[in-house]
Each structure stands twice: as structure tokens, then as C-alpha cells.
PQR file with spaces between the fields and no chain letter, atoms N, CA, C, O and H, PARSE charges and radii, in Angstrom:
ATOM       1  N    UNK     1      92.573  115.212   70.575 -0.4000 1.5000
ATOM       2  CA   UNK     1      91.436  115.166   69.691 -0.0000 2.0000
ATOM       3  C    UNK     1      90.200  114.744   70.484  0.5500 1.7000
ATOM       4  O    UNK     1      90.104  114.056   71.500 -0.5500 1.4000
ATOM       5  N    UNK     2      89.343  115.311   69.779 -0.4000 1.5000
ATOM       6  CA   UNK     2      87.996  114.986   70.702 -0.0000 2.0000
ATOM       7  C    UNK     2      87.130  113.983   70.111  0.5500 1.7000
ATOM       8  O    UNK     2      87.661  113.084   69.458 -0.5500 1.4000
ATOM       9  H    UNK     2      89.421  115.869   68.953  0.4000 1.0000
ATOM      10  N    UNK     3      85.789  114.015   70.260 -0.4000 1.5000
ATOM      11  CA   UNK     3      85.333  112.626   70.195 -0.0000 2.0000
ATOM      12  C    UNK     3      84.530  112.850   68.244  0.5500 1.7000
ATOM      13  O    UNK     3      84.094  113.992   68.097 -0.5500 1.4000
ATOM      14  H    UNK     3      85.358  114.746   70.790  0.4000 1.0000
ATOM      15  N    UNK     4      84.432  112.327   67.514 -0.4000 1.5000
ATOM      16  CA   UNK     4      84.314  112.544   66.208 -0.0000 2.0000
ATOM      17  C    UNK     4      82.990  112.259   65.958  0.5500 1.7000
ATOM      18  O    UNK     4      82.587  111.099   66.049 -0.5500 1.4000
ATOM      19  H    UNK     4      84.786  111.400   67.634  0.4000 1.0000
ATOM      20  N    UNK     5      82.020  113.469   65.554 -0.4000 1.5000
ATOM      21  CA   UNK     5      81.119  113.283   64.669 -0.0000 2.0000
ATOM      22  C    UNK     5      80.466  112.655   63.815  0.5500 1.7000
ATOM      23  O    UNK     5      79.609  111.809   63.557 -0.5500 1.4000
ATOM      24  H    UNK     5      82.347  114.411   65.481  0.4000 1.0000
ATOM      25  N    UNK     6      81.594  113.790   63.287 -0.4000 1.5000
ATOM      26  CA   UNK     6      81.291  113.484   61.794 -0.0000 2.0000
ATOM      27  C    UNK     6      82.319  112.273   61.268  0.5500 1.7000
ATOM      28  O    UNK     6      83.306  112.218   62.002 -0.5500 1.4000
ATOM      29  H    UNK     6      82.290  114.477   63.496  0.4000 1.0000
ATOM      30  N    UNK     7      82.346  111.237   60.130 -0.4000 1.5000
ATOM      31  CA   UNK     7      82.999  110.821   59.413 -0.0000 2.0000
ATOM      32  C    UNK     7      83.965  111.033   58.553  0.5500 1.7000
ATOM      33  O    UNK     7      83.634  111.349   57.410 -0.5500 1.4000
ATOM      34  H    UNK     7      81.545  111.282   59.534  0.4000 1.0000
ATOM      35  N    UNK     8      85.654  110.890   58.949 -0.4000 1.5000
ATOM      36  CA   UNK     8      86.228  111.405   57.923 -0.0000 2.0000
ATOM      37  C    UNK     8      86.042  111.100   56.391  0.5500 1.7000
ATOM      38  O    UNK     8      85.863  111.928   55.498 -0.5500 1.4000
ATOM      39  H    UNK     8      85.923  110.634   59.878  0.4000 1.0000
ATOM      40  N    UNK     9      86.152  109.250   56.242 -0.4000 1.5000
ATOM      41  CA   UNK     9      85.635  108.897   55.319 -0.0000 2.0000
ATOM      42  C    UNK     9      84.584  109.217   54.043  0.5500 1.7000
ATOM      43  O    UNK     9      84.685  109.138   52.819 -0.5500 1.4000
ATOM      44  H    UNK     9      86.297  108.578   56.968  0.4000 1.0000
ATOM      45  N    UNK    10      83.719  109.545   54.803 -0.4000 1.5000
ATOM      46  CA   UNK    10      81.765  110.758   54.708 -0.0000 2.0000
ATOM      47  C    UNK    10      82.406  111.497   53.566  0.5500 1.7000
ATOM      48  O    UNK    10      82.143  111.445   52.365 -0.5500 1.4000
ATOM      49  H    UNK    10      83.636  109.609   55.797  0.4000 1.0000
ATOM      50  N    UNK    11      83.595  112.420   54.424 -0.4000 1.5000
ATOM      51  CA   UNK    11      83.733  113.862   53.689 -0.0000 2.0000
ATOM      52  C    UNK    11      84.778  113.754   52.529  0.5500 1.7000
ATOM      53  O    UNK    11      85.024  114.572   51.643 -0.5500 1.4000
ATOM      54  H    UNK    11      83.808  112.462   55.400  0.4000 1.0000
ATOM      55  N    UNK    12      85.163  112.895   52.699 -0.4000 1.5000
ATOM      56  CA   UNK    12      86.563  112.677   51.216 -0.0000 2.0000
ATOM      57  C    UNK    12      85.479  112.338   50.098  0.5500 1.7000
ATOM      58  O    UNK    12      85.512  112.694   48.919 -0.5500 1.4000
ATOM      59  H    UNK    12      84.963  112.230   53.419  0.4000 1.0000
ATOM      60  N    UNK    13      84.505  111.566   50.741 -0.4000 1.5000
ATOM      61  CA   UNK    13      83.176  110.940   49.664 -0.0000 2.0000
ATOM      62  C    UNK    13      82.379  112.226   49.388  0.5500 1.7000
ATOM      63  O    UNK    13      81.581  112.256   48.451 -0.5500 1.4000
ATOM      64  H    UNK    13      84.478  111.277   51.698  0.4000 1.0000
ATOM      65  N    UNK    14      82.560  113.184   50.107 -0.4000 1.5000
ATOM      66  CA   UNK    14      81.282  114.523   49.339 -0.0000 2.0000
ATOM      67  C    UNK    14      82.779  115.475   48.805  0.5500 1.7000
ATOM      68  O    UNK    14      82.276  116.480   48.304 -0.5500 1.4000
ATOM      69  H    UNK    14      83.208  113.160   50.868  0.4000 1.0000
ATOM      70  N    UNK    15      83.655  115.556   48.738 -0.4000 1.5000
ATOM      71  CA   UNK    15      84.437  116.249   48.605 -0.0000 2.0000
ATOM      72  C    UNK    15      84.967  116.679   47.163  0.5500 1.7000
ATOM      73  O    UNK    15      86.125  116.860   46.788 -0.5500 1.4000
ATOM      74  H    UNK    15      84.064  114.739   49.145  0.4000 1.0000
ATOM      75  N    UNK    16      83.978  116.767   46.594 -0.4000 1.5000
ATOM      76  CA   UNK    16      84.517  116.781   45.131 -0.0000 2.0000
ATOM      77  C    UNK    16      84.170  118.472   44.422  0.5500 1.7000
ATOM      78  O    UNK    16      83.525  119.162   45.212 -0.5500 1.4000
ATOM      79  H    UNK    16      83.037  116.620   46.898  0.4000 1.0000
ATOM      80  N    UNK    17      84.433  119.011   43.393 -0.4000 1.5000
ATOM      81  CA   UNK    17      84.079  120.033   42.776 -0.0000 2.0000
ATOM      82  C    UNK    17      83.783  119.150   41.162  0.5500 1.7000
ATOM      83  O    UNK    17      84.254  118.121   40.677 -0.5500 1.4000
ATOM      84  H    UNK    17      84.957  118.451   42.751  0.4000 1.0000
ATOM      85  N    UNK    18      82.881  120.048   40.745 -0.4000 1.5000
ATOM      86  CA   UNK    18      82.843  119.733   39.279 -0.0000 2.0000
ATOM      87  C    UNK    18      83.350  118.231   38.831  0.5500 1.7000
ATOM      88  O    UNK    18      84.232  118.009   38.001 -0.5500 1.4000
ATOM      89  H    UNK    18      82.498  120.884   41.138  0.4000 1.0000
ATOM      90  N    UNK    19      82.500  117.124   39.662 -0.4000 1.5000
ATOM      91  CA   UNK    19      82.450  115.369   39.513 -0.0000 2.0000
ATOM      92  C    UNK    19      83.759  115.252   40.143  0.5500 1.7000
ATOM      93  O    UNK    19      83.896  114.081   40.498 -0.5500 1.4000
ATOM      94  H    UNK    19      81.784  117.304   40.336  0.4000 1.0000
ATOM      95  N    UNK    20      85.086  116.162   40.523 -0.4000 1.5000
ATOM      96  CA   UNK    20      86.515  116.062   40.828 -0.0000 2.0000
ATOM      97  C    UNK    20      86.529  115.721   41.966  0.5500 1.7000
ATOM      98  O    UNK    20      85.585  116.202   42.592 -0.5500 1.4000
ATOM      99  H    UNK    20      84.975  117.113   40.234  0.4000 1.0000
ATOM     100  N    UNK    21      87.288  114.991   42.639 -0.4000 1.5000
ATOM     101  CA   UNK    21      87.629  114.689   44.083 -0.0000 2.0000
ATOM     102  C    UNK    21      88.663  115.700   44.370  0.5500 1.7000
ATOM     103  O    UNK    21      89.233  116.207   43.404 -0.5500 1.4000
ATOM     104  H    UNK    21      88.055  114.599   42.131  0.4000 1.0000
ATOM     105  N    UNK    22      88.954  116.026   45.444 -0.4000 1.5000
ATOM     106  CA   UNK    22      89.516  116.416   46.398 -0.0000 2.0000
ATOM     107  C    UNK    22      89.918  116.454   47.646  0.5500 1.7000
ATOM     108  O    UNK    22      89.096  116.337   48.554 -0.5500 1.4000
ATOM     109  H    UNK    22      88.491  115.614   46.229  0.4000 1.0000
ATOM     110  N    UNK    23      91.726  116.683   47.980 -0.4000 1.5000
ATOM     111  CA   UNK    23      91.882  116.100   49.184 -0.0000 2.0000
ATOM     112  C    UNK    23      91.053  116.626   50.152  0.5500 1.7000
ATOM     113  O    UNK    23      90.103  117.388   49.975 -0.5500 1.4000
ATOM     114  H    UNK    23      92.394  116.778   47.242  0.4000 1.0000
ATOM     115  N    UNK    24      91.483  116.162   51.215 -0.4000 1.5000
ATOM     116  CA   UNK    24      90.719  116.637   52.433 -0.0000 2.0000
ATOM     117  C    UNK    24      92.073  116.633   53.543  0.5500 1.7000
ATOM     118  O    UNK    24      93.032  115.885   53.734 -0.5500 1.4000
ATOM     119  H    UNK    24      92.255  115.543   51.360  0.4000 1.0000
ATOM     120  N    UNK    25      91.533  117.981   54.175 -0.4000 1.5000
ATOM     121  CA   UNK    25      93.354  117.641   55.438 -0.0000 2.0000
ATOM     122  C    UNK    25      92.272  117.341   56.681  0.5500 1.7000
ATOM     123  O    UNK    25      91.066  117.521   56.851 -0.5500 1.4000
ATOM     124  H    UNK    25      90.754  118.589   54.020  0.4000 1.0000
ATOM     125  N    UNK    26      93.403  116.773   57.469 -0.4000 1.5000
ATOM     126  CA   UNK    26      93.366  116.633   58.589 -0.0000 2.0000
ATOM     127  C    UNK    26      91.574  117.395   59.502  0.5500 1.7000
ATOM     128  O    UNK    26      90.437  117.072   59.843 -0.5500 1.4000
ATOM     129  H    UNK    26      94.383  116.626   57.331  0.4000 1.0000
ATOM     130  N    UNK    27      92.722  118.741   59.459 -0.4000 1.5000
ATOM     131  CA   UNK    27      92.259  120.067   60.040 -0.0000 2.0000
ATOM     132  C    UNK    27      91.156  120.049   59.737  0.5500 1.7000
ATOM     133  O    UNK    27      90.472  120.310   60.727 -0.5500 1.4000
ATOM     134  H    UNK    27      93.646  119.003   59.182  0.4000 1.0000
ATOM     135  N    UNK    28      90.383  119.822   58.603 -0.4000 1.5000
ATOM     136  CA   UNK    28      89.620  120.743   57.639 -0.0000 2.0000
ATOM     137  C    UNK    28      87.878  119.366   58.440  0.5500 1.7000
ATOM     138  O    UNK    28      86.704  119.713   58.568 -0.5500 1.4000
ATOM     139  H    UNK    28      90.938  119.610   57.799  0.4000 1.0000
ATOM     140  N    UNK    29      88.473  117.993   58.763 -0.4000 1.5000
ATOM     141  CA   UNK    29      87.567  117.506   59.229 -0.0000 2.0000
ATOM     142  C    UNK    29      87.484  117.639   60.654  0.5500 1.7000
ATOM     143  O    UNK    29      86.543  116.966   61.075 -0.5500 1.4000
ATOM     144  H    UNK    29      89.426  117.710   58.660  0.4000 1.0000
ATOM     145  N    UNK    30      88.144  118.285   61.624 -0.4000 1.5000
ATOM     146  CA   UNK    30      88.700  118.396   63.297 -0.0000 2.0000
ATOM     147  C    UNK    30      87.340  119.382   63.154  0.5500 1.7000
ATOM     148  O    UNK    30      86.253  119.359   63.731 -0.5500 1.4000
ATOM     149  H    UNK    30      88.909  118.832   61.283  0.4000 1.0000
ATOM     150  N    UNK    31      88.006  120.407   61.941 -0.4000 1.5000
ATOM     151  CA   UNK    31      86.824  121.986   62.486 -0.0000 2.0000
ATOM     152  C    UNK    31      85.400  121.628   62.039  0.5500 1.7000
ATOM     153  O    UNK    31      84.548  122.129   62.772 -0.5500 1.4000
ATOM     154  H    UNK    31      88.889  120.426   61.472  0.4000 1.0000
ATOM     155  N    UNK    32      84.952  120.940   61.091 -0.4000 1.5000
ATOM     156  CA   UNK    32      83.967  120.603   60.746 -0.0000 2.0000
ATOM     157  C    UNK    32      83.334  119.661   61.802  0.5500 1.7000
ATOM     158  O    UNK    32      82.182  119.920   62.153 -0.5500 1.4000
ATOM     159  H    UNK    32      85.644  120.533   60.495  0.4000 1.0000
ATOM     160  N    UNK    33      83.892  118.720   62.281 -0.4000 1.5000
ATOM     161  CA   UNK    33      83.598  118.276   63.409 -0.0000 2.0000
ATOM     162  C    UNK    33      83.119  118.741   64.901  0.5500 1.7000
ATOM     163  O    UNK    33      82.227  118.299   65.624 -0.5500 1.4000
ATOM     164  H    UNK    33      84.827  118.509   61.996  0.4000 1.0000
ATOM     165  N    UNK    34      84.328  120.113   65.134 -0.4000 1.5000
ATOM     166  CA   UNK    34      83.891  120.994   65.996 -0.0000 2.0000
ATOM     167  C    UNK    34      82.169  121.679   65.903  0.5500 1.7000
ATOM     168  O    UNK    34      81.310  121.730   66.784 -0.5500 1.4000
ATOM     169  H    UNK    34      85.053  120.473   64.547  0.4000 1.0000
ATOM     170  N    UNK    35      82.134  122.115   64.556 -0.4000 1.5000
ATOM     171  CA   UNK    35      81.129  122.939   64.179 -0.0000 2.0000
ATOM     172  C    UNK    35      79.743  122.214   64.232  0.5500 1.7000
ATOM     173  O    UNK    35      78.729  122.771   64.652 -0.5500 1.4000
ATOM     174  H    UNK    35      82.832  122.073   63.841  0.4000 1.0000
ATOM     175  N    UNK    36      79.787  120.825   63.736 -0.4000 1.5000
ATOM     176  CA   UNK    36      78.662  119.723   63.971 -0.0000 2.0000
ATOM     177  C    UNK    36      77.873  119.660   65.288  0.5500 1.7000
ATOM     178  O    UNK    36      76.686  119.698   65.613 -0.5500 1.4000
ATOM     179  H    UNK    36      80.611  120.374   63.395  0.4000 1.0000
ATOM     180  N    UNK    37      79.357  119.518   66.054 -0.4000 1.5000
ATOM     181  CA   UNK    37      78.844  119.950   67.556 -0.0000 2.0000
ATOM     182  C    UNK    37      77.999  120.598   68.245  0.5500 1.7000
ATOM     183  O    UNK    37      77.092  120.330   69.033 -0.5500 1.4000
ATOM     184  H    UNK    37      80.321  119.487   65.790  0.4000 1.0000
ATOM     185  N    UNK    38      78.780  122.116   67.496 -0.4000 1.5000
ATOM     186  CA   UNK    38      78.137  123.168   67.975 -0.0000 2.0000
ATOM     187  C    UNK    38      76.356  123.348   67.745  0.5500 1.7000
ATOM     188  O    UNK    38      75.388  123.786   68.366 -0.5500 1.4000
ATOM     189  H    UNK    38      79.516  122.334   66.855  0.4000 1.0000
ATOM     190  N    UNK    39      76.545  122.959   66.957 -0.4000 1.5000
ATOM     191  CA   UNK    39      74.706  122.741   65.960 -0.0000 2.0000
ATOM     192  C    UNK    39      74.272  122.248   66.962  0.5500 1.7000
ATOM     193  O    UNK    39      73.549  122.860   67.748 -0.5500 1.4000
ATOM     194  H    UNK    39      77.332  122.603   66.452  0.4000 1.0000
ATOM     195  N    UNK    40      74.758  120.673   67.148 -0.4000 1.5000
ATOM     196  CA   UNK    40      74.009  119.798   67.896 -0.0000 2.0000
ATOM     197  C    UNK    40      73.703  120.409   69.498  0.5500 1.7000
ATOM     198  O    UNK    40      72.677  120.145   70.124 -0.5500 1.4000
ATOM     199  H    UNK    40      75.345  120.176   66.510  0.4000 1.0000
ATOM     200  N    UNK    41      74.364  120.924   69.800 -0.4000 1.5000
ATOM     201  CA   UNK    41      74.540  121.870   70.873 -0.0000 2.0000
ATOM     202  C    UNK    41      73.537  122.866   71.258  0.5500 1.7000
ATOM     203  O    UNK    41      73.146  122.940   72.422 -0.5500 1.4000
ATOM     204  H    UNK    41      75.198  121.138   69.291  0.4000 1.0000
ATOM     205  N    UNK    42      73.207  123.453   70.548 -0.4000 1.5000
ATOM     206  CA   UNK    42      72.723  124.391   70.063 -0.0000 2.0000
ATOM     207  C    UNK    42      71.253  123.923   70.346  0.5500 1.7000
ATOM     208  O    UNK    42      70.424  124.225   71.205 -0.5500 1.4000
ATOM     209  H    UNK    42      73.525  123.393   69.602  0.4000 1.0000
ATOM     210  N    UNK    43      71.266  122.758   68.898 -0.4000 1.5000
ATOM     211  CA   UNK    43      69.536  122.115   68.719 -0.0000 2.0000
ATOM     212  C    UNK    43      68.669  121.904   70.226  0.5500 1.7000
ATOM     213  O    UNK    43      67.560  122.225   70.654 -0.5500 1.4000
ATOM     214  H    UNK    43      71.939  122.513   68.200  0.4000 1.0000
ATOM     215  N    UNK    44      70.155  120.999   70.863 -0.4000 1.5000
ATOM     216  CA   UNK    44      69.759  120.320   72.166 -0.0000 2.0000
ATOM     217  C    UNK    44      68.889  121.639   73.063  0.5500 1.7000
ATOM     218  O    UNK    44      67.703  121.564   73.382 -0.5500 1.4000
ATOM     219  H    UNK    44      71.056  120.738   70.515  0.4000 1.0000
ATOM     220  N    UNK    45      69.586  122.538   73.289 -0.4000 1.5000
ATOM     221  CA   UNK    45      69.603  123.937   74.342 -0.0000 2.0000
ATOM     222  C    UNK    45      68.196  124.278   73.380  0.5500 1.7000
ATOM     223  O    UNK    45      67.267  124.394   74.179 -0.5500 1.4000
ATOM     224  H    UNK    45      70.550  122.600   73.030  0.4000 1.0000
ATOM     225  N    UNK    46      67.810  124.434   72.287 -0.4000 1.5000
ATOM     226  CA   UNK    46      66.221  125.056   71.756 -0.0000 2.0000
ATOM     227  C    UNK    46      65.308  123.958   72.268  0.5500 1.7000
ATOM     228  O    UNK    46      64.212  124.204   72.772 -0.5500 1.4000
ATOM     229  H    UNK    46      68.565  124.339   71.638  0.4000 1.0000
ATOM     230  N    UNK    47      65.901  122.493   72.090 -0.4000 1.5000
ATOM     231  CA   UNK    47      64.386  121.654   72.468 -0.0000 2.0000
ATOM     232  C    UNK    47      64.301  121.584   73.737  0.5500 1.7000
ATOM     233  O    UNK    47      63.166  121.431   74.187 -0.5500 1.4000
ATOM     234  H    UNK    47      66.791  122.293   71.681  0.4000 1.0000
ATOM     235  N    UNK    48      65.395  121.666   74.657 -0.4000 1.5000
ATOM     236  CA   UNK    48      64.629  121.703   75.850 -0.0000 2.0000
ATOM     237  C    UNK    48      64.308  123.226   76.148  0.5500 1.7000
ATOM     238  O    UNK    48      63.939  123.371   77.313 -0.5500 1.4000
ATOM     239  H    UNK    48      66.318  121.790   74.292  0.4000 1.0000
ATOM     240  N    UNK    49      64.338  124.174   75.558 -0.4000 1.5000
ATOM     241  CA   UNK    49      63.587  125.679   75.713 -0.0000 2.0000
ATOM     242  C    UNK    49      62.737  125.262   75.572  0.5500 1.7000
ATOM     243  O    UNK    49      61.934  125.624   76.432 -0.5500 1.4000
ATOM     244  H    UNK    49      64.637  124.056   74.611  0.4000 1.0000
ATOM     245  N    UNK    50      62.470  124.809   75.104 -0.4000 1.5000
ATOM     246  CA   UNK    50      60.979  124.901   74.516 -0.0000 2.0000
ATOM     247  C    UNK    50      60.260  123.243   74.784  0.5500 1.7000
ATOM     248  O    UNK    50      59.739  122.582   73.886 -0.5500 1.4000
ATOM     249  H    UNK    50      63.122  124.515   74.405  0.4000 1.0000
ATOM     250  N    UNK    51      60.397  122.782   76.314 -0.4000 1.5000
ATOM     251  CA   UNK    51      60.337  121.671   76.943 -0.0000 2.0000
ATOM     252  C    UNK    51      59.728  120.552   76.235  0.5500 1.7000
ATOM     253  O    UNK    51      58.610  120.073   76.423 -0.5500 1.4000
ATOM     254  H    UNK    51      60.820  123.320   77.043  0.4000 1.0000
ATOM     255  N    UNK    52      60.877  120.101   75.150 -0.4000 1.5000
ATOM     256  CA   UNK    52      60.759  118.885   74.692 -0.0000 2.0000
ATOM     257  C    UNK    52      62.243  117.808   74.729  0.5500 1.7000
ATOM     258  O    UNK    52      63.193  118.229   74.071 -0.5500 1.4000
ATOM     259  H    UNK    52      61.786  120.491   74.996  0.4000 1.0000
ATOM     260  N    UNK    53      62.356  117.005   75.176 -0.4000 1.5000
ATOM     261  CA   UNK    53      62.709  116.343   74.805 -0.0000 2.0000
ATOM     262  C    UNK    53      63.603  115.538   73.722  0.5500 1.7000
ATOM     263  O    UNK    53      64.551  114.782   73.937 -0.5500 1.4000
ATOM     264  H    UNK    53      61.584  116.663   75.711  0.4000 1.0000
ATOM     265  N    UNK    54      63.102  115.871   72.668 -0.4000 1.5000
ATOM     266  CA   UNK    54      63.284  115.148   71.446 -0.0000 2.0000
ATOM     267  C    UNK    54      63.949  116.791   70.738  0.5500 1.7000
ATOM     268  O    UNK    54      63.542  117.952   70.779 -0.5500 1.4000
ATOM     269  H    UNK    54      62.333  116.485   72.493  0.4000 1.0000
ATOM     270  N    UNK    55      64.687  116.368   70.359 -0.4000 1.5000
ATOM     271  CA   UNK    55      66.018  117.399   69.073 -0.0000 2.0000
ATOM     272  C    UNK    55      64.985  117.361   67.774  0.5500 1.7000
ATOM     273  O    UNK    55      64.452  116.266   67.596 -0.5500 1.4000
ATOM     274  H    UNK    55      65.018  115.425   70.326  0.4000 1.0000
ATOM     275  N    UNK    56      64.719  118.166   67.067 -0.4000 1.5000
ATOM     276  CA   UNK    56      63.962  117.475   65.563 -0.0000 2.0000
ATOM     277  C    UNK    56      64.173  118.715   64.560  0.5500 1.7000
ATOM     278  O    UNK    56      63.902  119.804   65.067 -0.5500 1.4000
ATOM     279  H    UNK    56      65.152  119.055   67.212  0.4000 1.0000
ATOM     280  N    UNK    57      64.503  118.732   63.553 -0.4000 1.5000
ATOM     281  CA   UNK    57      64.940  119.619   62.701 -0.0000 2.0000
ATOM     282  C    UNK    57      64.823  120.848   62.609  0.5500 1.7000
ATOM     283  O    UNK    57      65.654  121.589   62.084 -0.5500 1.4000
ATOM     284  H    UNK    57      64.723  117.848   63.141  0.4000 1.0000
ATOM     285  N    UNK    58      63.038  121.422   63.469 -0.4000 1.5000
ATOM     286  CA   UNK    58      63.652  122.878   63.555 -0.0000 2.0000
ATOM     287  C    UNK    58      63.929  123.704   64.843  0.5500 1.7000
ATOM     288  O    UNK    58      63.613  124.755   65.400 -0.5500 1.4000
ATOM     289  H    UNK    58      62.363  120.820   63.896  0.4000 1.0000
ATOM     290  N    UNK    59      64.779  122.500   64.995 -0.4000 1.5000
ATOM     291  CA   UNK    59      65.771  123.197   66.563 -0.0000 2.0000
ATOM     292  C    UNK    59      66.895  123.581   65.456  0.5500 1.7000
ATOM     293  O    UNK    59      67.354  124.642   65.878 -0.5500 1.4000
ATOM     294  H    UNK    59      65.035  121.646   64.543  0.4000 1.0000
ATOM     295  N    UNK    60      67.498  123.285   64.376 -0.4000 1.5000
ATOM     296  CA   UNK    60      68.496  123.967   63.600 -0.0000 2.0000
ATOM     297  C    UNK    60      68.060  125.284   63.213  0.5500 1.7000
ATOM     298  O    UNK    60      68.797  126.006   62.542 -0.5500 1.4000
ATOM     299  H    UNK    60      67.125  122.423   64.033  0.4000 1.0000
């Protein structure tokens, strides 16, 4: 496992449908975690394109 993001905790707490909770597996926070990454990843590689420094929302 790699290094964690996101919060598993976080996501059992947004995890609901229609006021309902719902489980959450394992897996389902690993890939979401992966994917967080990738964003952040991502953001990082636009702000320094575009020679700044600082990550800020519309590097998403």
C-alpha cells in the first residue's frame, strides 16, 4: 500500500445515498486514493508549466 491521501474515515462520513450510509471496501478507498494523486500530480506538472510555484485551483 502506498502512502494515503485521502482519509478513509472522510469517505465512510460522505458515503451515504438518500441521508443512508454506506459501506465502503477496502479497494474502493486504495483507488480513490490513487486517483487523488493523480490530480495532484497533474495540478503540480500545470503550475510549474506555467512557472509558478504554488498549485491553486485552476491547475485542476
Amino acid at each position: 500500500m502506498t502512502d494515503m491521501v485521502v482519509i478513509k474515515a472522510k469517505i465512510k462520513e460522505f458515503a451515504k445515498y438518500n441521508d443512508k450510509k454506506l459501506n465502503v471496501s477496502g479497494e474502493f478507498a486504495d483507488t480513490l486514493n490513487e486517483k487523488v494523486k493523480k490530480l495532484i500530480e497533474e495540478a503540480c506538472r500545470r503550475a510549474k508549466e506555467n512557472n509558478r510555484n504554488t498549485v491553486m485551483k485552476k491547475d485542476l
